[in-house]
C-alpha positions as CSV (number, residue, x, y, z in Angstrom):
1,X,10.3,0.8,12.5
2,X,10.2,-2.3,10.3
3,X,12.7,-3.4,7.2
4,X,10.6,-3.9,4.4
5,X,11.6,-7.1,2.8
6,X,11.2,-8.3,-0.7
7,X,7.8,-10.1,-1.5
8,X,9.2,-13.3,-2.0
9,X,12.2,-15.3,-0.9
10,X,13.7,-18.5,-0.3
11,X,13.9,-20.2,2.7
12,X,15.4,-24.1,2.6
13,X,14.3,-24.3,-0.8
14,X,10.8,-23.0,0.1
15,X,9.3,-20.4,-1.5
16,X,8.0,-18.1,1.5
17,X,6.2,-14.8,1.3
18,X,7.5,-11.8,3.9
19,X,5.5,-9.3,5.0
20,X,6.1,-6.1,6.9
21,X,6.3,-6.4,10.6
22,X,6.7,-3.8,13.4
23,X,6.3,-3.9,16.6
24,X,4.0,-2.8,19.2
25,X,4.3,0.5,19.9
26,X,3.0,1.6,23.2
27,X,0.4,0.6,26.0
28,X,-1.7,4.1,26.0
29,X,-5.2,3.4,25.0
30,X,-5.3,5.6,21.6
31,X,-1.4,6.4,21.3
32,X,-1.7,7.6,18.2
33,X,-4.7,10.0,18.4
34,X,-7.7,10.6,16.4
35,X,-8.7,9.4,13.4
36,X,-9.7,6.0,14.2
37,X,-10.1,3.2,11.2
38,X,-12.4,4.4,8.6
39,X,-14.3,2.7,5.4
40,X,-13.3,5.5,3.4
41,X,-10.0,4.1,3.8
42,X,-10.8,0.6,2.2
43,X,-9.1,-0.6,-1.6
44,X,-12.0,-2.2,-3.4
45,X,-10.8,-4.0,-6.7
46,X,-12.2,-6.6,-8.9
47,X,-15.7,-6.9,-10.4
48,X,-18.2,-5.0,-8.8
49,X,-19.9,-6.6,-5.6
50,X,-23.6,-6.8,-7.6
51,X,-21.9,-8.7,-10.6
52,X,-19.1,-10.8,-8.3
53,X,-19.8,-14.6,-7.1
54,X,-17.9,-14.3,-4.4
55,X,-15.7,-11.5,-2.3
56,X,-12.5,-12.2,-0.8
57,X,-11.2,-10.0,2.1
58,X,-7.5,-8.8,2.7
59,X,-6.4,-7.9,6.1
60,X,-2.9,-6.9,6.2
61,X,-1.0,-7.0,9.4
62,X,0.7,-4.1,11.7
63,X,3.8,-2.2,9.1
64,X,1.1,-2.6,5.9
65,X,-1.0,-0.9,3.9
66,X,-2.9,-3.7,2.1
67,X,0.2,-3.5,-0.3
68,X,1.3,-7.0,0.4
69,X,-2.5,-8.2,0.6
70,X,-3.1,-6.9,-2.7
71,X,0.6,-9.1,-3.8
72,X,-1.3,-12.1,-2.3
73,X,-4.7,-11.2,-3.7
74,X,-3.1,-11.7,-7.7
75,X,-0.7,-14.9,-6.2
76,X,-3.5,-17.0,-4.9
77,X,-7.0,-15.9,-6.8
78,X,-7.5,-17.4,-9.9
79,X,-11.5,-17.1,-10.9
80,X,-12.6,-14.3,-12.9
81,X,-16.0,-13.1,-11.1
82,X,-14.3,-12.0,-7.2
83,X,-14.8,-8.8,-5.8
84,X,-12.1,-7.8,-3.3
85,X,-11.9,-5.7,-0.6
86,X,-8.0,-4.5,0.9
87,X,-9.0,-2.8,4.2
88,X,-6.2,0.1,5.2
89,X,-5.9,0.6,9.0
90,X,-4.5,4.0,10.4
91,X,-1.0,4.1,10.9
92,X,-0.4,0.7,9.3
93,X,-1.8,-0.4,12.9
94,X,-5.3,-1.9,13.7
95,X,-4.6,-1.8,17.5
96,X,-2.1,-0.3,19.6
97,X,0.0,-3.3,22.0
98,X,0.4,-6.8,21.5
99,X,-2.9,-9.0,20.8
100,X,-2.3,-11.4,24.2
101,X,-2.5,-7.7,26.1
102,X,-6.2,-6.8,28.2
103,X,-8.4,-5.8,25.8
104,X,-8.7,-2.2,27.0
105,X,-5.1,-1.8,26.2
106,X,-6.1,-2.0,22.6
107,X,-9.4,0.1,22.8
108,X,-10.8,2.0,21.3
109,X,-8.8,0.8,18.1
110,X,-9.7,-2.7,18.2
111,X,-13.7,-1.8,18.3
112,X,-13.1,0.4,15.7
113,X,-11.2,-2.0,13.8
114,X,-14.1,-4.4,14.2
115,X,-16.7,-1.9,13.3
116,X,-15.0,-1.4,10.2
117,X,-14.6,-4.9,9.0
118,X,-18.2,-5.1,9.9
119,X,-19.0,-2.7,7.1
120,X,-17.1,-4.1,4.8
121,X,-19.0,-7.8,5.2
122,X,-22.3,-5.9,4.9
123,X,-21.3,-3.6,1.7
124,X,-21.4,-7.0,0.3
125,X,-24.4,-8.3,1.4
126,X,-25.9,-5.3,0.5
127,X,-24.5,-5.4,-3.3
128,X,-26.6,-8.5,-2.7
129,X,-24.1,-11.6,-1.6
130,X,-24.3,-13.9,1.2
131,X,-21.9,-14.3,3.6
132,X,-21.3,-18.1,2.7
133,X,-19.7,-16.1,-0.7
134,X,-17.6,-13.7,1.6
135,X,-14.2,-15.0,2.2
136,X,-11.7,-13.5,5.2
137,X,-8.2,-13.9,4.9
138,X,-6.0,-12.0,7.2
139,X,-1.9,-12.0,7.7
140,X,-0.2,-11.5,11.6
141,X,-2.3,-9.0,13.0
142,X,-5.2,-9.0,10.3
143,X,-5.1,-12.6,11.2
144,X,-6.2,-12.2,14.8
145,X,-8.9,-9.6,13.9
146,X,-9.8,-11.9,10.9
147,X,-10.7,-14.5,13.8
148,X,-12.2,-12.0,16.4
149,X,-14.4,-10.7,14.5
150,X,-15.6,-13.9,12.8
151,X,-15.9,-15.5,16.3
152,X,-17.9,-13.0,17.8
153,X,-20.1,-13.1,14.6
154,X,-20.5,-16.9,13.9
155,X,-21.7,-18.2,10.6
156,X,-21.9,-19.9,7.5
157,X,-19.1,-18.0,5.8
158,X,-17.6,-19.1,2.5
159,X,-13.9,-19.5,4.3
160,X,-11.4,-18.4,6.5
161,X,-7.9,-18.0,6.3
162,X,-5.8,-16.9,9.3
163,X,-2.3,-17.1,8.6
164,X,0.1,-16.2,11.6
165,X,-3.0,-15.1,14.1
166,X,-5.1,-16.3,16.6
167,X,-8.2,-14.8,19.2
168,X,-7.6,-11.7,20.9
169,X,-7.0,-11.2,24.8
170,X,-4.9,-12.1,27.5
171,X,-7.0,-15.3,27.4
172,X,-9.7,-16.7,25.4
173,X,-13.1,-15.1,27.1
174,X,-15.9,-17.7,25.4
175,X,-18.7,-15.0,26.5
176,X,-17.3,-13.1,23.3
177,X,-17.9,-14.8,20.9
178,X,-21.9,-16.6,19.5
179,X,-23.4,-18.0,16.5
180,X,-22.7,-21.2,14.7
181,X,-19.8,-21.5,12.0
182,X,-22.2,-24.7,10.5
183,X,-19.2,-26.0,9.1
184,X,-17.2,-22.8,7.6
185,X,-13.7,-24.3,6.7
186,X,-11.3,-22.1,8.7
187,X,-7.1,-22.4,7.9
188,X,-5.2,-21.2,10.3
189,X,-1.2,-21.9,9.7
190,X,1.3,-20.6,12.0
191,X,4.8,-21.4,13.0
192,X,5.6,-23.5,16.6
193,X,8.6,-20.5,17.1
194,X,6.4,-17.6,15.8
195,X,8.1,-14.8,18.0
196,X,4.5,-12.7,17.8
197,X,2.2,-15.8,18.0
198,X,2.2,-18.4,20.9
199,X,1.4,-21.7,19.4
200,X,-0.6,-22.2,22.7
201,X,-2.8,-19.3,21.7
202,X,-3.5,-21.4,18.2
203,X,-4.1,-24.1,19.5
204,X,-7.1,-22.9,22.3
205,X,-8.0,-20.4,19.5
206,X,-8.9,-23.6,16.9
207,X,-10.7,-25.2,19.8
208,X,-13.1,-22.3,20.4
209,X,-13.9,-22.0,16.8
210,X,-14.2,-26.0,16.5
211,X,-16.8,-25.0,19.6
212,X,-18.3,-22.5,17.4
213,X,-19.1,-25.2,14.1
214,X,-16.3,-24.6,12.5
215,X,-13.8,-27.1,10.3
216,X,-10.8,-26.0,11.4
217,X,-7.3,-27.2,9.1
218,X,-4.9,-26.2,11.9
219,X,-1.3,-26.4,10.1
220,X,1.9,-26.2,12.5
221,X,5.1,-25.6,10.9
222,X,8.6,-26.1,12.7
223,X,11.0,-23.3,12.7
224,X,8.9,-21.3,10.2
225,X,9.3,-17.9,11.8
226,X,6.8,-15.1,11.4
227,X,5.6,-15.7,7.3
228,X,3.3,-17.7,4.7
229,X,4.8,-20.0,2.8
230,X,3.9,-22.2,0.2
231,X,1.7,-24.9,1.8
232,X,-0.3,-22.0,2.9
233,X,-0.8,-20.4,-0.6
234,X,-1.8,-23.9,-2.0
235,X,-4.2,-24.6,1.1
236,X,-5.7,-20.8,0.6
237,X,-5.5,-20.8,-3.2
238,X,-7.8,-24.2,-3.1
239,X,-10.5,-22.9,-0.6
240,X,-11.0,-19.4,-2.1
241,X,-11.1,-21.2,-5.6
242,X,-12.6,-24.5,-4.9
């Protein structure tokens, strides 16, 4: 179980934002049983999709339920015309064990989990946007899906903002992921001690998506610790605004 902390607090004088955490839970395939992540599931809020000028979505990491996305949705999105999408995983878990495990450890949740964000992009681009207006932003765990799924569906994408995360598997397997980023400004902030993120695993993860096209504003913070603080709002209020 996780201790729910309050949204915001301060750290040396910082203003940080926590979210819920927990743990891995087991190494069983599908621990948790049927049902597996569905659309049904997903919070849609702002204009509608055929009316928006862009759409931002909200991944929320293992111990949410798009609660704290939706906090960070009204922090850091100031224009009027966004639609916005708050994915809900099952059990406040998108995949089972840790993202460095094999990736059958994490299957079939992590498809699934793919699959679903998959549908998401294209309910956009059917309400008629293209994906240089969709925006990805995803916290912890929505961080690393965030990135897997934008890696192994390279394009130009409006932005991405992976905050605490990095590309799944036990290492980075380059015959995963295609396409061309042609220049998609990706963020990806993390802390060097993050006790859930290797700053290794950033590091080799910005290099593949540099590989892929990408612009990649890697930000390293000392100490940090597992949350976002407030050079990572500014840097993701400025993309999704700019």
């Amino acid at each position: 179980m996780c201790k729910r902390q309050a949204p915001f607090s301060a750290r040396a004088g910082v203003r940080v934002l926590k979210i819920a955490v927990i743990p891995s839970t087991s190494n069983s395939s599908n621990p948790m049983n049927e049902p597996l992540h569905q659309f049904s599931n997903v919070v849609f809020k702002g204009v509608d999709p055929s009316e928006a000028e862009k759409a931002v979505i909200f991944v929320h990491g293992r111990g949410d339920a798009s609660d704290g996305m939706q906090q960070l949705a009204a922090e850091v999105v100031q224009e009027p015309n966004v639609a916005f999408a708050f994915p809900r995983a099952t059990h406040h878990t998108w995949y089972p064990t840790s993202f460095l495990q094999p990736w059958q450890l994490n299957q079939p949740w992590l498809d699934s989990a793919l699959e679903n964000l998959h549908k998401i992009v294209m309910h956009f681009v059917d309400a008629g946007l293209k994906h240089e207006q969709i925006y990805l932003l995803g916290f912890s765990q929505g961080a690393c899906l965030s990135l897997e799924y934008a890696a192994r569906n390279a394009r130009k994408y409006g932005g991405i903002m992976a905050l605490s995360g990095g590309l799944i598997g036990p290492y980075i397997e380059k015959s995963h992921y295609s396409g061309d980023f042609s220049g998609t400004s990706i963020l990806m902030g993390c802390s060097d001690v993050d006790f859930h993120i290797p700053v290794e695993r950033v590091h080799e993860s910005a290099a593949m998506l540099t590989e892929l096209g990408a612009v990649v504003d890697k930000r390293i913070y000392p100490g940090m610790g597992h949350l976002i603080n407030e050079d990572e709002l500014t840097a993701v209020a400025a993309l999704i605004n700019g």
